[in-house]
C-alpha positions in Angstrom: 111.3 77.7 88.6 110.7 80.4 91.2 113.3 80.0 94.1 112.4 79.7 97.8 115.2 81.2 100.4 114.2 81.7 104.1 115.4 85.2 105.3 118.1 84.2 108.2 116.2 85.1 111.2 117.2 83.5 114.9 114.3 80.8 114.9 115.9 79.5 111.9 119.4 79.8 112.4 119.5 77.2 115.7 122.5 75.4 117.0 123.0 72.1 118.7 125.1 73.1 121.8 126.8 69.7 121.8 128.0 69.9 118.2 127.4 73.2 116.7 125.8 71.9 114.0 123.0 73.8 112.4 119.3 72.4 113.3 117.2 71.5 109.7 114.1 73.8 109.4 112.5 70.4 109.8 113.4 69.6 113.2 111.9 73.2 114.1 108.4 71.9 116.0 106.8 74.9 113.6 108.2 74.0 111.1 104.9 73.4 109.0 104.0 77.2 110.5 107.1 78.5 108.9 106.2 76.9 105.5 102.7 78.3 105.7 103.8 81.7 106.4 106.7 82.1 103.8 104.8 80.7 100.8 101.3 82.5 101.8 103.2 85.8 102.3 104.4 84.9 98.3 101.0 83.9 96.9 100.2 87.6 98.7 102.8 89.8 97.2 102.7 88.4 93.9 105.9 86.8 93.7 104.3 82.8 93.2 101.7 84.1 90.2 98.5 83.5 89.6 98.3 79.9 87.7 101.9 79.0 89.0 102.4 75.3 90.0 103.2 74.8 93.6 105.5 71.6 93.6 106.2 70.0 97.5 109.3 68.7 96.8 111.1 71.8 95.2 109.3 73.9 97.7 110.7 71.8 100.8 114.4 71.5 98.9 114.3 75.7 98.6 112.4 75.9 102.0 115.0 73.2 103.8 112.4 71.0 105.2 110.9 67.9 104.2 107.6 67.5 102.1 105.3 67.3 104.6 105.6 70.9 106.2 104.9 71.7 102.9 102.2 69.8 102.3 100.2 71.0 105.0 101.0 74.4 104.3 99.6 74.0 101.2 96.3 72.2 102.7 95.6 75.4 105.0 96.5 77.2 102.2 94.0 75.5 100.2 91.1 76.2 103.1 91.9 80.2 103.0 91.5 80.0 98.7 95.1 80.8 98.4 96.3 77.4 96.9 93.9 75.5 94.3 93.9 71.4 93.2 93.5 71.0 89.2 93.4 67.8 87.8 96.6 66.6 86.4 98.4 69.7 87.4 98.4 69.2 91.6 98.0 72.4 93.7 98.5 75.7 91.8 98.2 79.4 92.7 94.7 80.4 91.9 93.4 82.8 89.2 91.3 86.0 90.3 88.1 86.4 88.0 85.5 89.3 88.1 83.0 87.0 90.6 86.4 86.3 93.3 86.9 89.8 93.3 83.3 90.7 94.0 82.8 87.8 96.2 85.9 89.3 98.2 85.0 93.1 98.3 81.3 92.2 99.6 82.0 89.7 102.1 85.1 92.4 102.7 82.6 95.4 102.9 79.9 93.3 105.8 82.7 92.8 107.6 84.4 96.5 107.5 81.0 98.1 107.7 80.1 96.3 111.2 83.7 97.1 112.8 82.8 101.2 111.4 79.4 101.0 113.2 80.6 99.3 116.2 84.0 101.6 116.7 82.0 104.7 116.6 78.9 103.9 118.5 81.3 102.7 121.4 84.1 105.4 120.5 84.3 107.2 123.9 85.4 104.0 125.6 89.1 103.9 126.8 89.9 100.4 124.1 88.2 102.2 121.2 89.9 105.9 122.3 93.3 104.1 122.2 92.4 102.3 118.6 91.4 105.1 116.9 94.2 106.9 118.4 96.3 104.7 116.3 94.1 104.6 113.0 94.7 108.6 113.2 98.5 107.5 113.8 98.7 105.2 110.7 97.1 108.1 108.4 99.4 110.4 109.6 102.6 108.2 108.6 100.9 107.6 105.6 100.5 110.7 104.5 104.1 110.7 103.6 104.1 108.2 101.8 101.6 109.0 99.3 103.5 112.0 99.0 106.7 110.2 98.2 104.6 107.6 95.9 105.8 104.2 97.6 102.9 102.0 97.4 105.1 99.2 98.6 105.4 100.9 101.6 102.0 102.6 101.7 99.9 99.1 101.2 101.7 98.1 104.9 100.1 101.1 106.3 96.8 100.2 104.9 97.1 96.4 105.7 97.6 97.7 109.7 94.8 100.6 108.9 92.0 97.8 108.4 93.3 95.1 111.2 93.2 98.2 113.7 89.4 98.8 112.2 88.4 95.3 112.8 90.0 95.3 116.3 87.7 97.9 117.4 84.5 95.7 116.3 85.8 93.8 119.5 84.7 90.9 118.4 87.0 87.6 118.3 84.5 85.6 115.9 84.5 88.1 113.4 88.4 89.0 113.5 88.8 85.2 113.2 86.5 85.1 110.1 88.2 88.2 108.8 91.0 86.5 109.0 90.3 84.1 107.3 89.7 86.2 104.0 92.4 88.5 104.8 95.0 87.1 102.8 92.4 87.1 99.4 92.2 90.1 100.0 95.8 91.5 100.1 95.6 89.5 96.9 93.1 91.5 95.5 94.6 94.8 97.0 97.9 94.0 95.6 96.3 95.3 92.2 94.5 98.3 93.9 97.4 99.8 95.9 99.4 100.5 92.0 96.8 101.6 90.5 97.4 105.4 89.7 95.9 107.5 92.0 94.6 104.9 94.4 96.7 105.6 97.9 95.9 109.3 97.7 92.1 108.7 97.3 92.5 105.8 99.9 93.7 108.6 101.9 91.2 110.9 101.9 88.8 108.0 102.3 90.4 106.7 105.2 90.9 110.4 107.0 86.7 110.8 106.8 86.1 107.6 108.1 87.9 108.4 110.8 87.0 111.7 111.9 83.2 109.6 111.6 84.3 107.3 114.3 85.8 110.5 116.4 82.6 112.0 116.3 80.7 108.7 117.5 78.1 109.2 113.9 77.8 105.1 113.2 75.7 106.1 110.2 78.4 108.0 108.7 81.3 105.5 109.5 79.4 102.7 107.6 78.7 105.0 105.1 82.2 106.1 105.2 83.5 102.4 104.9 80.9 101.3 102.3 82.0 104.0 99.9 85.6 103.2 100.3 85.5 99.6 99.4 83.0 99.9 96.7 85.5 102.8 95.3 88.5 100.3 95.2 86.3 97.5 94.3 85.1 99.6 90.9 88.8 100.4 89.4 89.9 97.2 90.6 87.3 95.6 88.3 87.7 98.3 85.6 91.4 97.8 85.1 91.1 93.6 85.4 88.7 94.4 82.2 90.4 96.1 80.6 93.8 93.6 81.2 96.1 95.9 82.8 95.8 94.0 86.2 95.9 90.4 84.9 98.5 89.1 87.1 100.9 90.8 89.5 103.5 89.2 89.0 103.5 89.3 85.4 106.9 90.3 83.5 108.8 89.3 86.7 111.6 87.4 86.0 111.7 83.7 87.0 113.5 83.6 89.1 111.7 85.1 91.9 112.8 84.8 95.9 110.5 84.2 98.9 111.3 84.9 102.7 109.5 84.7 105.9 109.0 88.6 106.3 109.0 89.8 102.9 
């Protein structure tokens, strides 16, 4: 059974002044919030696999609240396509076929595609100037980490690379609906960032996109964007056929630990 430990952080480590006795997670108001984020950040990295049960009560007893933070966790979870119901077996972590990748990478790809389009026809203005200034920030950082190979490291980089791209679409709809699909697709992504080759090529993707956006050519930033995703898309699919990405997690150990942060 994969165990559940929440990183000590101050929000969790609270004190009744009167006794100095340590508050439950479950008397935290956000309690359910904190339950959301720790096992969704696990579904993300890999760490809860793809087909692994997701049980309330052994996630509250490792989480230290009571089952029903949990269980709305799980809910939301279930609305975002992170958690799944299957008869007889209760919520589980969902399995990623060829049509959820593609369904992903093109609802991924409108999405992208607009936010190119929008950043570089408005580029010149003082919001977009200071956004791009920190997509050219991110590939910089980068840069060394593609030379040091750690795609751990690398895929946080890229994660902040495309939030930054679809803040500069300035448009709170579409980041909410973006957001929405976000975490299936740092599930998805999870597989691209190790396969061999793929941070370097993201690179040199991500560096022409944005010199498109500098240069305020739309066309070429949604052409940029569109070849980028469709690029990662391809070997994503070509290594899931060929069973080398079947799930992330797989070969782990069991015994597997999730935290707030991780």
């Amino acid at each position: 059974m994969t165990t559940l430990d929440v990183a000590p952080e101050p929000a969790l480590a609270l004190v009744n002044p009167q006794d100095e006795t340590p508050l439950r997670l479950a008397s935290i108001p956000n309690a359910s919030e904190v339950a959301f984020d720790a096992i969704r950040r696990a579904i993300v990295a890999g760490r809860l696999a793809p087909g692994e049960r997701l049980r309330e009560v052994a996630l509250a007893k490792q989480l230290g609240v009571s089952a029903t933070p949990v269980r709305e966790a799980l809910a939301r979870l279930q609305q975002e396509g992170l958690v799944q119901v299957e008869p007889r077996r209760g919520a589980v972590v969902p399995r990623l076929g060829t049509h959820d990748i593609l369904e992903v990478y093109e609802l991924r790809e409108l999405l992208e595609a607009h936010a190119a389009r929008r950043a570089a026809e408005r580029h010149a203005q003082p919001m977009q100037q200071a956004l791009l200034a920190r997509l050219q920030e991110i590939v910089e950082r980068a840069e060394a980490l593609v030379r040091e190979r750690r795609p751990a490291d690398y895929n946080h980089l890229d994660i902040e690379f495309h939030q930054t791209l679809m803040q500069m679409a300035d448009n709170q709809r579409m980041q909410r609906i973006f957001a929405g699909v976000h975490a299936q697709v740092q599930a998805v992504r999870l597989r691209a960032i190790n396969l061999p080759g793929r941070p370097g090529k993201s690179q040199e993707e991500h560096r022409r996109l944005v010199s498109a956006i500098r240069a305020g050519n739309a066309d070429r930033a949604e052409t940029e964007v569109r070849r980028h995703i469709s690029s990662v898309k391809d070997e994503v699919l070509a290594q899931l056929e060929t069973g080398g990405a079947a799930d992330p997690a797989k070969g782990r150990s069991a015994r597997k630990r999730l935290a707030p942060g991780a």
